[in-house]
C-alpha positions as CSV (number, residue, x, y, z in Angstrom):
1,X,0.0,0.0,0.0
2,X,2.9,2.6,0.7
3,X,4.3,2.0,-2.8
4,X,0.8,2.8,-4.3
5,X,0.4,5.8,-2.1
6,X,4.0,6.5,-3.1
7,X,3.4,6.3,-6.8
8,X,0.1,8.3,-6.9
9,X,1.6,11.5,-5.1
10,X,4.7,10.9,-8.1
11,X,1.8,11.0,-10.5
12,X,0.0,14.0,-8.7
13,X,3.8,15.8,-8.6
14,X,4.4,14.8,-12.4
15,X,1.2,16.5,-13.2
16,X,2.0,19.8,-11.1
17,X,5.2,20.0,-13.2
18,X,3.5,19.5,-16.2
19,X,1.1,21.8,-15.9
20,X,3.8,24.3,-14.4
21,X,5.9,23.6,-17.8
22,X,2.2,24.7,-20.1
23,X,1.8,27.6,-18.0
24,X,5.4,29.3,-18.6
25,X,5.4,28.5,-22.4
26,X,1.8,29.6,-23.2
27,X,0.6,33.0,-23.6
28,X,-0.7,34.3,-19.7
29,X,-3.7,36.0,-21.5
30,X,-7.4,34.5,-20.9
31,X,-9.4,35.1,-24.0
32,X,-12.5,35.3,-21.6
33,X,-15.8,36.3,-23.8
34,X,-14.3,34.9,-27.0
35,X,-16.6,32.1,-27.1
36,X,-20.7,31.1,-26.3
37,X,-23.1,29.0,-25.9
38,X,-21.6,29.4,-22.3
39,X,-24.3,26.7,-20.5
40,X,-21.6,24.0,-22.1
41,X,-19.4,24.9,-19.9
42,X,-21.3,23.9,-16.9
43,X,-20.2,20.1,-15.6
44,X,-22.6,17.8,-15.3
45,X,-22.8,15.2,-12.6
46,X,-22.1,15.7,-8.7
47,X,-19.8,12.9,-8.2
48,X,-16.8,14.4,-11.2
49,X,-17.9,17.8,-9.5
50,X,-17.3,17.1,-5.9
51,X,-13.6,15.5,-7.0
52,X,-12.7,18.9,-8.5
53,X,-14.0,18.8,-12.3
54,X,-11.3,16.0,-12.3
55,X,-13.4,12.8,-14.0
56,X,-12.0,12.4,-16.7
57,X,-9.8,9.0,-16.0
58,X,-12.4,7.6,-13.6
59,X,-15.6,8.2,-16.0
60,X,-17.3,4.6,-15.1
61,X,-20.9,5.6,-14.6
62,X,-24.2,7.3,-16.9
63,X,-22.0,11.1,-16.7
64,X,-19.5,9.6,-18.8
65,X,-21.1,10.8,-21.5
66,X,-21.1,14.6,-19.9
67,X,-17.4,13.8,-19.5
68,X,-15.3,11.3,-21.2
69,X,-17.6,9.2,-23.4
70,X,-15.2,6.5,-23.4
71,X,-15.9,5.4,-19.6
72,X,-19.5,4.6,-21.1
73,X,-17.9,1.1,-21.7
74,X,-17.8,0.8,-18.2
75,X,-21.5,0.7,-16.9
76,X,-23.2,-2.6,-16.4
77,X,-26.6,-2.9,-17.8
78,X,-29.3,-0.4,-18.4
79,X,-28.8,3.0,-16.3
80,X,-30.5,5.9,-15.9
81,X,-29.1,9.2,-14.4
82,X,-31.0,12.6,-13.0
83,X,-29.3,15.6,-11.6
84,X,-31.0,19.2,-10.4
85,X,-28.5,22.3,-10.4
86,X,-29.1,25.4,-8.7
87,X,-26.5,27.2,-10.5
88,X,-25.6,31.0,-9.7
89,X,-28.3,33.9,-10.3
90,X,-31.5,31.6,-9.4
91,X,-30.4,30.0,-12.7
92,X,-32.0,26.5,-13.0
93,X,-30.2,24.1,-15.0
94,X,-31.3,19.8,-15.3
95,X,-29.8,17.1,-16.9
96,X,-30.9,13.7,-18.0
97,X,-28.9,10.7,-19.6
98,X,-29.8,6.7,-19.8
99,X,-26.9,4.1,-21.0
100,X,-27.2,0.6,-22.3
101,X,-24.7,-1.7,-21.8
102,X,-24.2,-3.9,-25.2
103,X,-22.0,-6.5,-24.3
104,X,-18.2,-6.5,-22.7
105,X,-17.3,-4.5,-26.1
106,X,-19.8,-1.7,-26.4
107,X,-22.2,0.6,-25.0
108,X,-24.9,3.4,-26.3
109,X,-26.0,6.4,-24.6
110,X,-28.7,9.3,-24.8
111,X,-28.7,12.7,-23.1
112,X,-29.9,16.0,-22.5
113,X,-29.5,18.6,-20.3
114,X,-31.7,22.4,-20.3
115,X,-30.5,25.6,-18.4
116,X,-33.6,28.2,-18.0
117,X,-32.4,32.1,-16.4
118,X,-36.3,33.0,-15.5
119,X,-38.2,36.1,-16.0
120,X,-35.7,39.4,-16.3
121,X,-36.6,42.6,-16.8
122,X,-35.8,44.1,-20.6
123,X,-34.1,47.2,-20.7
124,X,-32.5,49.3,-23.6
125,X,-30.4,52.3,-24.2
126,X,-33.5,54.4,-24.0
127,X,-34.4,53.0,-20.9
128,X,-32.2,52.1,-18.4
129,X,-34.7,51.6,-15.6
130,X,-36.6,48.8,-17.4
131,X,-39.5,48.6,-20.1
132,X,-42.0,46.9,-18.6
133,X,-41.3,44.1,-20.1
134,X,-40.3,40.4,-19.1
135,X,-37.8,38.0,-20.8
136,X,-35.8,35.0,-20.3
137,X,-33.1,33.0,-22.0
138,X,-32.9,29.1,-22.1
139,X,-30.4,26.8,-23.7
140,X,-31.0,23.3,-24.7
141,X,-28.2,20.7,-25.5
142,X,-29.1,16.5,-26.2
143,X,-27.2,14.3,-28.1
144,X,-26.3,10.0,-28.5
145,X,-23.2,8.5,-27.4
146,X,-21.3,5.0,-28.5
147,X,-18.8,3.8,-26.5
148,X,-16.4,1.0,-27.0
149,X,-13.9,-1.1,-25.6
150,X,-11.3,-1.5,-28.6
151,X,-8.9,-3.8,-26.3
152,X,-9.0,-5.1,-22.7
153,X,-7.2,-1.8,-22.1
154,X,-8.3,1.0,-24.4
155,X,-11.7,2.5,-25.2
156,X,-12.6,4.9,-27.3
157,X,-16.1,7.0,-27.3
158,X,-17.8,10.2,-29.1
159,X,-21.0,11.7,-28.4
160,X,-22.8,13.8,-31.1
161,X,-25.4,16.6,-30.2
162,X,-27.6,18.9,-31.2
163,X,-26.8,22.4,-29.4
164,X,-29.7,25.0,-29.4
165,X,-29.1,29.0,-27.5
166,X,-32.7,31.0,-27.3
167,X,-31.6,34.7,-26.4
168,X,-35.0,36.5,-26.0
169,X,-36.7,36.3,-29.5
170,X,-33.3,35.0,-31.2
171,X,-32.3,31.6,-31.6
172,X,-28.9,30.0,-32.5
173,X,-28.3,26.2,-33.1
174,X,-25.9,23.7,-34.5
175,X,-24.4,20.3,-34.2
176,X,-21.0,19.6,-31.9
177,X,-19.4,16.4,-31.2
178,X,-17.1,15.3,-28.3
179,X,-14.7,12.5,-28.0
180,X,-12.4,10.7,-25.5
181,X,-10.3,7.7,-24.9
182,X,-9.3,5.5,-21.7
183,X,-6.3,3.8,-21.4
184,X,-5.8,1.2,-18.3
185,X,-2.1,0.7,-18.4
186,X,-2.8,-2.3,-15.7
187,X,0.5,-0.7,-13.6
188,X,-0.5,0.0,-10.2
189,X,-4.5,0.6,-11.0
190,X,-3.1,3.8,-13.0
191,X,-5.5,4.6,-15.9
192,X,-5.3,7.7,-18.2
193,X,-7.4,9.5,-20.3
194,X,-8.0,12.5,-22.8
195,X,-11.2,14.2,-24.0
196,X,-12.1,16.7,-26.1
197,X,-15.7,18.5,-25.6
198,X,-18.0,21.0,-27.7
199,X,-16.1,20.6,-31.1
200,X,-18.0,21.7,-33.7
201,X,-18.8,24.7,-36.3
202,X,-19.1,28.3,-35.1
203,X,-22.5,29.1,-34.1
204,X,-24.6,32.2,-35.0
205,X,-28.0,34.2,-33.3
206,X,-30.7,34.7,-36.2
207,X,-32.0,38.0,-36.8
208,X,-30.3,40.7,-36.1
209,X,-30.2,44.0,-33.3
210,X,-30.4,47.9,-34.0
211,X,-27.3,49.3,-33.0
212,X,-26.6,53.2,-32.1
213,X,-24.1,55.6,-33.5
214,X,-23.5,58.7,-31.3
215,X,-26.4,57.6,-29.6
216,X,-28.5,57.9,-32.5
217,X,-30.4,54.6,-33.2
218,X,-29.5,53.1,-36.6
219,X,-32.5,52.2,-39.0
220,X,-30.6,49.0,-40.4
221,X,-30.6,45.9,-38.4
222,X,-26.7,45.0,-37.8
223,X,-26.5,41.1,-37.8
224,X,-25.5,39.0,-35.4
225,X,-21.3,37.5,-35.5
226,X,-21.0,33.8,-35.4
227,X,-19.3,32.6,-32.4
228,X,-17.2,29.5,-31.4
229,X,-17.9,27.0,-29.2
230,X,-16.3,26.3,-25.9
231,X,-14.3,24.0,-26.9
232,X,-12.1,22.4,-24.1
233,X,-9.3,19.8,-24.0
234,X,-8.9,17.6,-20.8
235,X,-5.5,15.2,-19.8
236,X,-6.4,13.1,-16.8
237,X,-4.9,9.9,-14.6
238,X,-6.7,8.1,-12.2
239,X,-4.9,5.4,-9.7
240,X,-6.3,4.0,-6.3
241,X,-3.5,4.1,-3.7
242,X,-5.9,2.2,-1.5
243,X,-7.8,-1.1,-2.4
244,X,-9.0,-3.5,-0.4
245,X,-12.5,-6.1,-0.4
246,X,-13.8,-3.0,1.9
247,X,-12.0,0.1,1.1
248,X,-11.6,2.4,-1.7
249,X,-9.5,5.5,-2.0
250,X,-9.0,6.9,-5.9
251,X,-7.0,10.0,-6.4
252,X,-7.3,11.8,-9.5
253,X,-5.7,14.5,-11.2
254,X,-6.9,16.2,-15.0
255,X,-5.0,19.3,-17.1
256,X,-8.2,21.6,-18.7
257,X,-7.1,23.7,-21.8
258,X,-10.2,25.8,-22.7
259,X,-10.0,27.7,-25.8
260,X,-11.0,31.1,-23.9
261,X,-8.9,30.8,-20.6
262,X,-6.1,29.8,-19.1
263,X,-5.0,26.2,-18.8
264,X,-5.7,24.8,-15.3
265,X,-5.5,22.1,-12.6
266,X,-8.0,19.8,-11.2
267,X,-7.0,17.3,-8.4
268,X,-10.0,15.3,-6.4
269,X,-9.9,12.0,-4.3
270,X,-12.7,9.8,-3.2
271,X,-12.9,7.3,-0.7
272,X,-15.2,4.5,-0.7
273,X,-16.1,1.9,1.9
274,X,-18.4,-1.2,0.7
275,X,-18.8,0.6,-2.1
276,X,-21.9,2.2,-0.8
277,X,-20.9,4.9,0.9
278,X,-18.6,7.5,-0.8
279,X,-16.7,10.7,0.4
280,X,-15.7,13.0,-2.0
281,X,-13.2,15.9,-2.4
282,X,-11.4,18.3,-4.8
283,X,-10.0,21.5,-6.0
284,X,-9.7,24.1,-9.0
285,X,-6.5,25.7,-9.7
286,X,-6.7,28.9,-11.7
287,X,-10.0,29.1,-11.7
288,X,-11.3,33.2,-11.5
289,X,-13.5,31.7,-8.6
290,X,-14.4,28.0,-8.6
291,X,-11.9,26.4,-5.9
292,X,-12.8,24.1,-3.4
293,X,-15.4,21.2,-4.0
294,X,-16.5,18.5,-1.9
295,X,-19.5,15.8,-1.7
296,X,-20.8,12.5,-0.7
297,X,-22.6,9.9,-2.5
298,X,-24.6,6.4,-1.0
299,X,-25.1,3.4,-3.1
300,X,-27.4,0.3,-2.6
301,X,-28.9,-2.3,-5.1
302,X,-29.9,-0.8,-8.2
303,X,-29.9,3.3,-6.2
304,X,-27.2,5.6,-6.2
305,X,-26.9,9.5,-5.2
306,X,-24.6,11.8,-5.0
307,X,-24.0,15.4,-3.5
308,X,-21.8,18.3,-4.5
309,X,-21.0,21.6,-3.3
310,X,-18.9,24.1,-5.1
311,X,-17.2,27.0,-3.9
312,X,-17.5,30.2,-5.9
313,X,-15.2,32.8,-3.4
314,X,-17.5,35.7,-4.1
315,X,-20.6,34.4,-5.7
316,X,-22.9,32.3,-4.0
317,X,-21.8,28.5,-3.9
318,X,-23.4,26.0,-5.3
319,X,-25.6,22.8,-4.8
320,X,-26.4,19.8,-6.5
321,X,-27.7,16.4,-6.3
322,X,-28.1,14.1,-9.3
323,X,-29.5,9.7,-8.8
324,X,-28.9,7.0,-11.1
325,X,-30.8,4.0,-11.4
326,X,-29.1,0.5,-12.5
327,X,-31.2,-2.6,-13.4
């Protein structure tokens, strides 16, 4: 057990390094509001939440597909999997995904997930202190996943989806596509992985807005820019420095390269006893204010769920629960 403990801190101080060696050759400039369809960005599932956002390497339940598609290949059966976000602003976001187990060799999946703000009040250049009148936004996102297990250790899996952003009266939709890979390299229970999400075409509001010169109102409509997707590239390694018939601890560490920030670090562990009753814990380096995460989870027959709470410094934190069903 020490050499395992031994070997995952190596791994945890090979990925520090690593991710000190990106940070001094790449550019220290976040391209922050280059990008939309922002709702993408949100993670989905409490238990690869409460470890930090780091999931990527141990993706073996129904949020692999809002992960690493690849870990799909690791479910058993038929699963189903809920989850109810209160994100920040009274924003309400829900996800839903169900995964069918083929055989040892492959695996299908189906998702969807929709973020609503609630009512706001318009106002314009004209007026500042509101019109009078209400509006919201909402975002929709579902897709179908395929998973498989190419050799006893490397998978590969890709998710396609259809991607839809309702601003008021304008609408913006597309397809995307994300796709990982899992390697077990059967050393010490190490497993790594790499995903990349939200890879697609850029993405562009119908319609168009009346702009203002000198504060004069235009009388031509000015069209809306296409945009890019969030696109985000994730390293990750997973190794359990503790594994017995009873007990359970997994530590976990991921590199995130978004396309509109700076690179960062996510570390997480999680301890399990039986199986059935989980502690979790992580943290977000370079983050502008997600930091420290932590959750819990129970499991029992063909029930699971899991709890998350997220830190957000100055903004309010965060809650979430999500279940899964197995049969």
């Amino acid at each position: 057990m020490r050499k395992r403990i031994a070997h995952a801190v190596a791994i945890l101080i090979a990925i520090s390094f690593l991710f000190a060696g990106s940070a001094v050759q790449a550019q220290e400039f976040a391209k922050v509001g280059t990008v939309g369809t922002q709702f993408l960005k949100i993670p989905i599932g409490a238990r690869g939440v409460a470890m930090g956002n780091a999931f990527s390497a141990l993706s073996n339940d129904q949020t692999a597909m809002f992960w690493n598609p690849a870990g799909l290949v690791n479910t058993e059966g038929t699963g189903v999997m809920l989850e109810q976000i209160n994100w920040l602003a009274d924003i309400s976001y829900n996800a839903v995904g169900v995964s069918y187990n083929i055989n040892s060799f492959w695996a299908v999946g189906a998702f969807g997930a929709t973020l609503d703000s609630g009512e706001m009040e318009e106002t314009t250049v004209m007026q500042p202190e509101g019109t009078g009148r209400m509006f919201n936004t909402s975002d929709m996102m579902a897709g179908v996943s395929v998973a498989s297990r190419l050799t006893d250790k490397f998978s590969f899996g890709a998710n396609v989806k259809y991607v839809r952003e309702n601003l008021d009266e304008e609408i913006a939709s597309t397809m995307a596509v994300d796709v990982g890979t899992m390697y077990d390299t059967r050393w010490n229970t190490v497993r790594l992985a790499m995903s990349i999400r939200n890879f697609g075409p850029e993405i562009q509001l119908d319609g168009g807005y009346n702009d203002f010169d000198n504060g004069t109102q235009l009388e031509q409509e000015t069209e809306f820019l296409p945009y890019h997707f969030p696109m985000t590239f994730r390293l990750g390694v997973a190794m359990d420095p503790l594994l017995t018939s009873t007990q359970r601890l997994t530590v976990v560490g991921e590199l995130e390269h978004p396309n509109d920030n700076l690179e960062r670090v996510n570390l997480g562990t999680e301890y399990a006893f039986q199986e059935m009753f989980f502690l979790r814990g992580g943290y977000t380096f370079r983050h502008d204010t997600m930091g420290l995460s932590a959750g819990v989870g129970a499991s029992w027959n063909m029930f699971a769920i899991d709890y998350a709470f997220t830190d957000f410094s100055i903004l309010d934190s965060v809650h979430r629960f999500s279940i899964q069903f197995h049969f």
